[in-house]
N, C-alpha and C positions, 0 to 999 in steps of 0.2 A: 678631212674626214677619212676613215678608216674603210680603207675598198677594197677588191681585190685590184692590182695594177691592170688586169686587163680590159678596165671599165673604161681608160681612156688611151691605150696600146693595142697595137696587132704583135705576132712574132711569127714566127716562124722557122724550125732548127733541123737541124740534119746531119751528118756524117762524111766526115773523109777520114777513113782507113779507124784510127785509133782517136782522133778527135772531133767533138763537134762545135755546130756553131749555129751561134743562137742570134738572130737579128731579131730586133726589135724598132719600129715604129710608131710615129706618132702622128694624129690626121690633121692636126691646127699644130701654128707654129708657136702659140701660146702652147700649148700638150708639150712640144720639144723642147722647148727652153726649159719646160720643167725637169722634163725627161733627161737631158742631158749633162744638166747639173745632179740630178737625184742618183742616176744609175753609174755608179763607177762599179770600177771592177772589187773592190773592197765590198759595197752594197750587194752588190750579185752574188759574192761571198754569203753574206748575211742570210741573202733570202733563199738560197740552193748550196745549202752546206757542204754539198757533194763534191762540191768546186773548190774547196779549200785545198785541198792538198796538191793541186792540178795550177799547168803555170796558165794566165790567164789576159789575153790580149784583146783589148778593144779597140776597133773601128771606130772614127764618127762618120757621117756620112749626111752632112748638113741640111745637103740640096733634098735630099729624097727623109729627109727629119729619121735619121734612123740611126741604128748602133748596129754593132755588130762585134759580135763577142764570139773570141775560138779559144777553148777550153781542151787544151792537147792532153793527150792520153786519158781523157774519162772514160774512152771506149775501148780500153788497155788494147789490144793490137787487132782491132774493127772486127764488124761484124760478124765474123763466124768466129770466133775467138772470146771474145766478148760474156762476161759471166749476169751484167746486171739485165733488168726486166727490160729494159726499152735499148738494143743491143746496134739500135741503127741513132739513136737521139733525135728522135721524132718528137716525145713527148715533152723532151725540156722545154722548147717555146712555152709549150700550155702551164706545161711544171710552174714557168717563173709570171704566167700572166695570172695564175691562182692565187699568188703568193698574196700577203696584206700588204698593204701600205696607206702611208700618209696623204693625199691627197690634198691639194688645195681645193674645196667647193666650185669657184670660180671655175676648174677644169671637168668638173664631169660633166 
């Protein structure tokens, strides 16, 4: 089914200096395996374009069902420097839990 991702994830993103980082969550371990296999760093490409041009390193973090994605230099040299709208990367979490996706039924 077609959802936003955030129907079955949390996130939460933030700032160090010039890059940020975007964890993401999942509350059953059925949600993570989904999660885990679905979200690569190519796919986070897809769904926040912005990150394309940005080098791009993902965490797993099995036990706590989560990811974690740091996205260096989106916040070109941090916060008071910084030209885009969201200048600390607070909103990307929400940014990527908006996004559409695939969904298996079974998970929502």
């Amino acid at each position: 089914m077609r959802a936003p991702l955030g129907r079955i994830v949390g996130a939460r993103s933030g700032d160090k200096g010039g890059n940020a980082n975007i964890g993401v969550w999942a509350r059953t371990d059925a949600q993570w395996h989904w999660l885990h296999s679905y979200l690569t760093i190519d796919r986070l490409r897809d769904l926040l374009p912005e990150t394309r041009r940005h080098t791009v390193t993902r965490h797993t973090l099995p036990h706590l069902r989560a990811l974690n994605f740091v996205i260096e230099g989106i916040l070109q040299d941090g916060v008071s420097a910084s030209t885009r709208f969201d200048p600390q990367g607070k909103a990307l979490g929400e940014w990527l839990r908006a996004r559409q996706a695939d969904i298996p039924e079974s998970l929502l």
